[in-house]
N, C-alpha and C positions, 0 to 999 in steps of 0.2 A: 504494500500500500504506500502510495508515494505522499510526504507529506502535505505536499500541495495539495492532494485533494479533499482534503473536507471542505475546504472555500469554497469549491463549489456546487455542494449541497443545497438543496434549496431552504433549508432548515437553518445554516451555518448563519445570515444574515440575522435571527431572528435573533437565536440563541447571542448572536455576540452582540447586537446594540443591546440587546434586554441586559446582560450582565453589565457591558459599561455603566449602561445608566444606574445601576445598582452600587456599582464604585466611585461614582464622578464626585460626590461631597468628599474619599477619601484623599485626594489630593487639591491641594490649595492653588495651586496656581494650570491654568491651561494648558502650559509647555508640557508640566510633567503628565498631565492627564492622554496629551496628547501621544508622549513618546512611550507610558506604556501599553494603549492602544495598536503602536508601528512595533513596539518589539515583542507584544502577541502576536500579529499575524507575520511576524518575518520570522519566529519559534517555528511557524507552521509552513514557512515557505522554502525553508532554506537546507536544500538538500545534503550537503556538506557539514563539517562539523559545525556547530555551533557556539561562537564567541562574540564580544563583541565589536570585532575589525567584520565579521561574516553578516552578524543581522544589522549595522550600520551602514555594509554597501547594500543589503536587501533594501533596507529602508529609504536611503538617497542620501545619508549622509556621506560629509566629506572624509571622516575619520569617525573614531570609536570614542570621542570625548563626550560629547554628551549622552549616550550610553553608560561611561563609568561613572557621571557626575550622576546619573538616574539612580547607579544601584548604590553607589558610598553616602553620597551627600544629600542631595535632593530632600524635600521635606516633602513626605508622605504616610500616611497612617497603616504602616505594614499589618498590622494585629486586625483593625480592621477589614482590610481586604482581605485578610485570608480568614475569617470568621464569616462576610457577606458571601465568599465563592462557597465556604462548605455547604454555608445556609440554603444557595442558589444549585449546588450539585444533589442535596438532601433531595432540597422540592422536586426536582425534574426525575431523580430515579425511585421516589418513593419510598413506603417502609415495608412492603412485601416481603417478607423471609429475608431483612434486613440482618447481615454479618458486615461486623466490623473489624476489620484484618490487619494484624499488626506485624509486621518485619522489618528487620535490617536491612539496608544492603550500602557499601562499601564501594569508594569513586578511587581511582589508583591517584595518586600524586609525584611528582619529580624529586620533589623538598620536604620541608618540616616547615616553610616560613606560611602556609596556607593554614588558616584559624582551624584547630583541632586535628592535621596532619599527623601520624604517629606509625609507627608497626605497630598495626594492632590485626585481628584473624577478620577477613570479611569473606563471607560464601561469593561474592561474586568474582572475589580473587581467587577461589579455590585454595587458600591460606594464609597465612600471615604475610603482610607485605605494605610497603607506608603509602597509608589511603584516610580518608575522611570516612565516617561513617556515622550514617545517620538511620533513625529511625523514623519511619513511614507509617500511615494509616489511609487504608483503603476504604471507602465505602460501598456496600454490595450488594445489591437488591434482585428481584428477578429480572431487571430491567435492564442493567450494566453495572458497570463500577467502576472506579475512577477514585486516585489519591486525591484524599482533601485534607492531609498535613502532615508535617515534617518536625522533627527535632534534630539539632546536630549534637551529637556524640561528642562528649568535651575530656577525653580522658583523663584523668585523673593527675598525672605530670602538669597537665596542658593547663585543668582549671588550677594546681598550684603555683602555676611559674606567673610573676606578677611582671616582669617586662615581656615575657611573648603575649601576654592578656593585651596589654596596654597596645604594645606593636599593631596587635590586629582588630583592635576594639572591643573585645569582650567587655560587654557590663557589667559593675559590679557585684551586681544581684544574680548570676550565674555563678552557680555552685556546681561543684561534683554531683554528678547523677548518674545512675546507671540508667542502662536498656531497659528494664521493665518500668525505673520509676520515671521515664519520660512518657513509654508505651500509656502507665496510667493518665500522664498529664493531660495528652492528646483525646485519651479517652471521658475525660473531665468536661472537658472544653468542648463536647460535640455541640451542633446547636439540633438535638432531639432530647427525648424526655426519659429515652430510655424504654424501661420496661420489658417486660416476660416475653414481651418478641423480637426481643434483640438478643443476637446473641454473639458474643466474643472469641476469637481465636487467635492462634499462635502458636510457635515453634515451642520448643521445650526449654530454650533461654528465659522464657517467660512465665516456666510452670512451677513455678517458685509460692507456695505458700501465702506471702504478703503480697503480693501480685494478684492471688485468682482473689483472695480478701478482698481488695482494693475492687476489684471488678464487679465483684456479688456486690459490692457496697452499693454501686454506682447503677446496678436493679440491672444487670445484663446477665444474661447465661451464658455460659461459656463449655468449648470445647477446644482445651488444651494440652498438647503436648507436655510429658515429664519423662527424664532420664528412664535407664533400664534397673539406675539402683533406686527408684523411689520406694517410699514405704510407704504403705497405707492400710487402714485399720479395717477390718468385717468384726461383722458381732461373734465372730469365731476367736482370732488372732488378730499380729500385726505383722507382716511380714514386706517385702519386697517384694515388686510390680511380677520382677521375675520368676520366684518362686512362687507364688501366686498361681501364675498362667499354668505351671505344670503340673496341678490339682485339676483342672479343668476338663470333665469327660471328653472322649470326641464329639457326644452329639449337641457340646457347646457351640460350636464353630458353624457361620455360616458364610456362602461364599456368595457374595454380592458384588458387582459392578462398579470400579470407582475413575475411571475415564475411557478417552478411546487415545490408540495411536495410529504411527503408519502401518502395524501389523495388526490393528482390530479393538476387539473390546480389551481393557485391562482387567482381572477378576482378584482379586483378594478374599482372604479368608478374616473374618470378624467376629470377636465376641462381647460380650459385655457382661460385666462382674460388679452383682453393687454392694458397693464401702461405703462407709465412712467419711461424713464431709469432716474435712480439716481445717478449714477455713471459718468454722462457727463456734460456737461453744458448744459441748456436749450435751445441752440439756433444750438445743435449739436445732434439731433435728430434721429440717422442714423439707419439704420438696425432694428430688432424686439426685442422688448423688452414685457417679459411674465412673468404672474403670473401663475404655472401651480400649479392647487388642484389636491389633491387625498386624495379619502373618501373611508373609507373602508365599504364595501357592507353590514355587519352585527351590528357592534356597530357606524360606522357613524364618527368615529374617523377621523381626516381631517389634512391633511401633508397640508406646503407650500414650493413652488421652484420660487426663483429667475432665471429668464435665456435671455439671449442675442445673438444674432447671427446676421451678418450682412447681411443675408438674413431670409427671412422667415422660420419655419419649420413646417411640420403638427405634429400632436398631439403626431401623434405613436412615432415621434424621440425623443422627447421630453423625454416621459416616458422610453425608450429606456435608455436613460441615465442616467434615477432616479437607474432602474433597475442593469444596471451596475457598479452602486456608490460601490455594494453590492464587488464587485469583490476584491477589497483591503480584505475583511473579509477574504474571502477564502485565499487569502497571509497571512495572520496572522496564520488562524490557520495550514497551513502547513511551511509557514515557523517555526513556535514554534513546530510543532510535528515531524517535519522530519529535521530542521536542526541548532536546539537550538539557535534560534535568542532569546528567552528568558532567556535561563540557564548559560548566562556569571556569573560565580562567580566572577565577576571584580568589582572593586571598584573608580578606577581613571578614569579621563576625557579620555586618550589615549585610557586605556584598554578597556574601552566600547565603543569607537568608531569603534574599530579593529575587535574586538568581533562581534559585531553587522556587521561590511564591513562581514568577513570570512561566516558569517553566508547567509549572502544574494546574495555574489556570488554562496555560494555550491546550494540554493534556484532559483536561475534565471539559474543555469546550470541542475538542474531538470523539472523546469518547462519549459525550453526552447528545450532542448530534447524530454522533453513529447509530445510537442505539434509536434516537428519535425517526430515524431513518428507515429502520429496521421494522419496528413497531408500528409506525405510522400514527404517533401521537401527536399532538400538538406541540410548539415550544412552551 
């Protein structure tokens, strides 16, 4: 799919004045309202890598200055644009069998002097190697999905060293945080109400205890990944996810559907074993609480999912939503190939936050088109 086309959608006109006009009080003066209007549609035009020497000639500038002055200086209310685009990506894909998908993913770097650059492990480097890494949330309906926010990853060196802070702008109310306790922040900040049809997921970096807490708090259900040593409690015992699983008759397992590829259906084998929520007090017992396995039909290889819901669910919803985890991936790679969420040549805390918003609005006004497209809904 070539960037260039969703401009010519006949949807693409509607959807993008409707969102300007939703944005236009956040910036104060015309110029700047104007040029991030020209570096959204040059995000979506510009076949080539994307910086800002590449969207300044898309656009008709003579150079990349006013561009840099957009994403360093400029005076614009970044928090609110990107609370108006989630508000505006909510409405358009609805709350139908609404998941909210939470992952990593990790931009390579040349240096250290880029705000939060470090050796640290990112899956899209396939391991450790000096990259930016930030944490993303997807929103996912049956309608589409599309990133609607970011945290960057501030490792822990990086938030103590007090002249690289300074060098790159970090503010001072930027603390050390980890991957889940940003995951939760983003999750805070939605602008929904929540509730017993929403429901949460993520890798096993996030299936931590005070993490799925934080999540129950905030009225979501959840289906989460944890390690292969997790423990967790039955009104039997308390053992480990592992030993666990090898109690389990065969006529536990069942073999259900959980993608397709270039050689067909995917099938997996699945079970579900209900524990013990750990995330409550023991004398607050409520709703279901589940260990769901999945064993791959060939090497026997065995996944585990935390999950919660204040009602029951059968098996298939469950995996339903392991299935859907997957969806954030597909943001990534089309956000980074169609509207350079990875290719910021920025270096300061401002610039990469700007960088990364411009990138995910031009990303959620494709994907949200496309899907209008699809559907044949109104904008």
């Amino acid at each position: 799919m070539a960037a260039g086309v969703p401009v010519t959608h006949e949807r693409w006109p509607v959807c993008f004045e409707g969102l300007m006009d939703q944005l236009a009080d956040c910036f104060p003066r015309r110029e700047t309202r104007l040029t991030c209007r020209n570096m959204i549609k040059a995000m979506l035009a510009v076949n080539e890598t994307a910086n800002c020497w590449t969207l300044s000639e898309a656009i008709g500038h003579r150079g990349p200055h006013m561009l840099h002055h957009f994403l360093s200086r400029a005076r614009w209310k970044d928090d609110a644009v990107r609370e108006r685009v989630a508000t505006w990506a909510v409405d358009r894909l609805g709350d139908l069998n609404m998941v909210l998908v939470v992952d990593a993913t990790g931009d390579e770097k040349s240096s250290t002097d880029a705000v939060g650059a470090a050796r640290q492990y990112s899956g899209a480097l396939g391991g450790v190697g000096l990259c930016q890494v930030a944490v993303h949330l997807s929103y996912a309906t049956a309608a589409g999905h599309t990133l609607i926010d970011r945290r960057l990853f501030l490792p822990s060196a990086w938030a103590a060293d007090e002249e690289r802070r300074q060098l790159t702008g970090v503010p001072e109310e930027v603390m050390f945080a980890t991957k889940p306790q940003l995951a939760v922040d983003m999750l805070a900040r939605l602008p929904t109400d929540g509730g017993s049809d929403a429901w949460g997921t993520a890798d096993e970096v996030y299936g931590g205890r005070e993490t799925r807490t934080a999540i129950r708090d905030l009225a979501y259900r959840y289906v989460i990944a944890v390690k292969t040593d997790h423990r967790v409690r039955t009104p039997a015992d308390t053992s480990t996810v592992t030993d666990l699983v090898k109690r389990l008759p065969t006529r536990s397992w069942q073999r259900l559907r959980t993608g397709s590829g270039t050689k067909g259906d995917r099938h997996c084998d699945w079970a579900m074993i209900d524990v013990l929520a750990d995330d409550i007090p023991d004398d607050h017992q409520a709703g279901q609480s589940t260990l769901l396995v999945r064993r791959h039909r060939y090497t026997g290889t065995l996944s585990f999912y935390r999950c919660w819901s204040a009602t029951p669910q059968p098996l298939h919803e469950l995996v339903s939503m392991v299935c859907r985890r997957w969806r954030i991936e597909e943001d990534f790679q089309a956000a980074k190939g169609l509207t350079g969420l990875d290719q910021g040549q920025v270096t300061s805390w401002t610039s990469w936050h700007r960088w990364s918003l411009i990138s995910m609005i031009a990303y959620a006004l494709l994907a949200i088109t496309t899907s209008l497209e699809h559907s044949g809904a109104s904008p």
